[in-house]
BALOBA-1460 file (C-alpha; in Angstrom, 3 decimals):
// residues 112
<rec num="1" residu="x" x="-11.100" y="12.107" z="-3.715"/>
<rec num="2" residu="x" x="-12.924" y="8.930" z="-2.396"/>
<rec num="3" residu="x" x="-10.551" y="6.487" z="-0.243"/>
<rec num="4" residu="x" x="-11.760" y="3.925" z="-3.063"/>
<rec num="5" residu="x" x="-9.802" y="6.291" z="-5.350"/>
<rec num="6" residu="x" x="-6.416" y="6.690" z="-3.107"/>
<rec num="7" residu="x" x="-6.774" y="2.667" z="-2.474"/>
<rec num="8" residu="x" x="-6.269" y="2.579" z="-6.664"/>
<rec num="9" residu="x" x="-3.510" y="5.204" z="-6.386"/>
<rec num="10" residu="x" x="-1.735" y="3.386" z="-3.996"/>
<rec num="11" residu="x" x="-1.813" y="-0.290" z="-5.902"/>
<rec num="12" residu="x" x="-1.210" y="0.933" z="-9.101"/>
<rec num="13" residu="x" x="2.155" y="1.455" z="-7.635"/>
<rec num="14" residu="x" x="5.135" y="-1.536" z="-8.508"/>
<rec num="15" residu="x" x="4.662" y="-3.953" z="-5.954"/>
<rec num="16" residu="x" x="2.213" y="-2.645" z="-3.647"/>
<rec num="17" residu="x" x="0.082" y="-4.332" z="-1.430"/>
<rec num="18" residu="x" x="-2.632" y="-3.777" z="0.878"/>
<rec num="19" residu="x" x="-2.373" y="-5.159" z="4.162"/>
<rec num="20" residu="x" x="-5.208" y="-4.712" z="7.107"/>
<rec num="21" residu="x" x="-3.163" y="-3.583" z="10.501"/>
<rec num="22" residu="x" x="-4.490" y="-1.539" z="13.229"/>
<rec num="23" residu="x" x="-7.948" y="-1.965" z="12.282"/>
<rec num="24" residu="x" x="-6.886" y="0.251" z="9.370"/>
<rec num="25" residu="x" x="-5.874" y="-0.633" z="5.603"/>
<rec num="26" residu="x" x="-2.336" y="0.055" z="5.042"/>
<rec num="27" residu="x" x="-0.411" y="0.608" z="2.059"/>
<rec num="28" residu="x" x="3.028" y="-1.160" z="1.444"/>
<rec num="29" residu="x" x="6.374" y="-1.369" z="-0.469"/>
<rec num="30" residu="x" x="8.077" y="-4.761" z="0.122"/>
<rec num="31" residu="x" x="6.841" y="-4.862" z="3.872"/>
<rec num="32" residu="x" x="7.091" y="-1.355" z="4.377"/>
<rec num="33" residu="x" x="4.093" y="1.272" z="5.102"/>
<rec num="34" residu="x" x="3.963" y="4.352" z="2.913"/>
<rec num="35" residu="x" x="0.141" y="5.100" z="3.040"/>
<rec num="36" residu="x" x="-2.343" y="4.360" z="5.418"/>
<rec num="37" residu="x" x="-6.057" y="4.761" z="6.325"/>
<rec num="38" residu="x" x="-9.240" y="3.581" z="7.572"/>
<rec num="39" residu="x" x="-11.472" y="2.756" z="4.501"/>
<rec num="40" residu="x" x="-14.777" y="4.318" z="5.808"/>
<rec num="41" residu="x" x="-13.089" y="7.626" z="6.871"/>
<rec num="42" residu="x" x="-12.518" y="10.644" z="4.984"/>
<rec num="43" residu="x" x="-8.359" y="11.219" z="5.999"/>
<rec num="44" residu="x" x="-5.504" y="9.300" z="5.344"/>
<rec num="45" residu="x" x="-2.009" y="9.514" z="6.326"/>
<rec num="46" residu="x" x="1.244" y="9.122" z="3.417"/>
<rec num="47" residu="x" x="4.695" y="8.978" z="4.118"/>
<rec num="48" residu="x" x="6.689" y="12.426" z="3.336"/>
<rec num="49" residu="x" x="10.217" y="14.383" z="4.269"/>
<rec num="50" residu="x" x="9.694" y="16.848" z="6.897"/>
<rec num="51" residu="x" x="10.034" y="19.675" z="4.750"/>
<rec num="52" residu="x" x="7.536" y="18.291" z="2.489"/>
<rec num="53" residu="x" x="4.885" y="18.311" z="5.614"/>
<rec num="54" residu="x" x="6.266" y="21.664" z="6.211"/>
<rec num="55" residu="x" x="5.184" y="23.287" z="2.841"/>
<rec num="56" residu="x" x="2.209" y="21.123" z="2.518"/>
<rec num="57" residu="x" x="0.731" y="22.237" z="6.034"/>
<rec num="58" residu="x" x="1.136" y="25.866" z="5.412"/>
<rec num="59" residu="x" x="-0.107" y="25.735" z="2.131"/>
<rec num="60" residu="x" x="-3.521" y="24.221" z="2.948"/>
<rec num="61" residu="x" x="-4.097" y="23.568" z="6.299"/>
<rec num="62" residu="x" x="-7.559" y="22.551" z="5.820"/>
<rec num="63" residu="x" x="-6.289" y="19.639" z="3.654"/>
<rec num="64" residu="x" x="-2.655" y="18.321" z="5.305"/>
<rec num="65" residu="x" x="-2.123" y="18.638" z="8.929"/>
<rec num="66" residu="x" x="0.973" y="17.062" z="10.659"/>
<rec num="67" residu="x" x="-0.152" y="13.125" z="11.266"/>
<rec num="68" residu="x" x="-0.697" y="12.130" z="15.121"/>
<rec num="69" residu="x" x="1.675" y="9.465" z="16.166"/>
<rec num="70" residu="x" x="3.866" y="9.369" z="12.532"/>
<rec num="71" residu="x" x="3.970" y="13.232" z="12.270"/>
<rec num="72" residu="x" x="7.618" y="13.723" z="13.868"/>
<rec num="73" residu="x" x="9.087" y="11.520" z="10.609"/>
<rec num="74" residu="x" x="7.064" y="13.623" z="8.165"/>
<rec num="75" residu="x" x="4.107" y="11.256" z="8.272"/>
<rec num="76" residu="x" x="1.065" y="14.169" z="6.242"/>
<rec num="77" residu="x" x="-2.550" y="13.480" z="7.323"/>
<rec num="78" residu="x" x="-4.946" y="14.226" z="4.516"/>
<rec num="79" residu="x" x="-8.574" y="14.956" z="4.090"/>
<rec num="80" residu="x" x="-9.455" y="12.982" z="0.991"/>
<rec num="81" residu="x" x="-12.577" y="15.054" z="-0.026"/>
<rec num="82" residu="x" x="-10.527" y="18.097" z="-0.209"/>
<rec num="83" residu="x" x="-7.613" y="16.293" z="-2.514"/>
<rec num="84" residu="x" x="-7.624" y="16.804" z="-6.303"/>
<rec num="85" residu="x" x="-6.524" y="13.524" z="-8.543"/>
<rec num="86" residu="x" x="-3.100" y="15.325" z="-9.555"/>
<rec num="87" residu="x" x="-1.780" y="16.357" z="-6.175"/>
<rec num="88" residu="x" x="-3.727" y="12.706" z="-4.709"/>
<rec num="89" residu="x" x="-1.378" y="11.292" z="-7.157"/>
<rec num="90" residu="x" x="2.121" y="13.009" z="-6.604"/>
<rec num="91" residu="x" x="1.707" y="12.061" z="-2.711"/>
<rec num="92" residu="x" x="1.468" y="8.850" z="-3.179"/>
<rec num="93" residu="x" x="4.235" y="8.573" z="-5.781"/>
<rec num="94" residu="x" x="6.318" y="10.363" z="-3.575"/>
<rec num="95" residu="x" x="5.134" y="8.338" z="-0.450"/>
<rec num="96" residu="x" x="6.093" y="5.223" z="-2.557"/>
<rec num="97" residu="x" x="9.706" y="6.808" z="-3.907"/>
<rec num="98" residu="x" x="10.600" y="7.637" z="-0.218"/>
<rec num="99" residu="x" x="9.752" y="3.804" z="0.992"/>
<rec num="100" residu="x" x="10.299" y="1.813" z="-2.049"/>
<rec num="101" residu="x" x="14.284" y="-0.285" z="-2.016"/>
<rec num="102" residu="x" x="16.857" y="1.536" z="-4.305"/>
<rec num="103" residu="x" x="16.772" y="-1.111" z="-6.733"/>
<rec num="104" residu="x" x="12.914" y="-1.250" z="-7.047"/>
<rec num="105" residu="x" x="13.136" y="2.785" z="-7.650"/>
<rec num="106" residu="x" x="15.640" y="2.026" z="-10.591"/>
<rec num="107" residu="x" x="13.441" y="-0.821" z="-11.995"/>
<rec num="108" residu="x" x="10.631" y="1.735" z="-12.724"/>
<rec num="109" residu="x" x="12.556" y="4.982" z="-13.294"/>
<rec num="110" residu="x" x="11.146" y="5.156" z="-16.577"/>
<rec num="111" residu="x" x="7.216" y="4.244" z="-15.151"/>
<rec num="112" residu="x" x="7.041" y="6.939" z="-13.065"/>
């Protein structure tokens, strides 16, 4: 996967928007991050539970490692030329379900 690709990914989602901070593009819900990443690199970091990080480190380290700085709330770092579109796609759903406001997640049950 390209970062051009995860940058689609992540605004197709309800009501997110790309803001530049840290030199880096982030991804956001209503102010909040839940997918981040420099757009020349080839890793990116998305928001996850830490048992999500957990099984997602041990399944393919060479992918997902535990994300300096962010990694101690389940923050995944992942090396986009290694991600497939359907597994690209369920972290950043999920990234945007754990960070998205309850009533935002019940507007667009149904969507996702």
């Amino acid at each position: 996967m390209t970062f051009r690709a995860f940058r689609r990914l992540c605004l197709a989602m309800p009501e997110a928007e790309e803001v530049e901070t840290w030199g880096e593009a982030t991804f956001r819900v209503r102010g909040r991050i839940f997918a981040m990443g420099p757009q020349e690199g080839t890793a990116v970091s998305v928001k996850a539970s830490l048992d999500d990080q957990a099984g997602l480190v041990a399944m393919d380290p060479k992918t997902f490692a535990v994300s300096a700085y962010t990694g101690r709330f389940g923050w995944v770092r992942v090396t986009l030329p290694r991600l497939g579109p359907e597994l690209g796609e369920r972290l950043v759903r999920n990234a945007w379900e754990r960070t998205a406001p309850r009533r935002l997640l019940a507007q667009n049950a149904r969507r996702l």
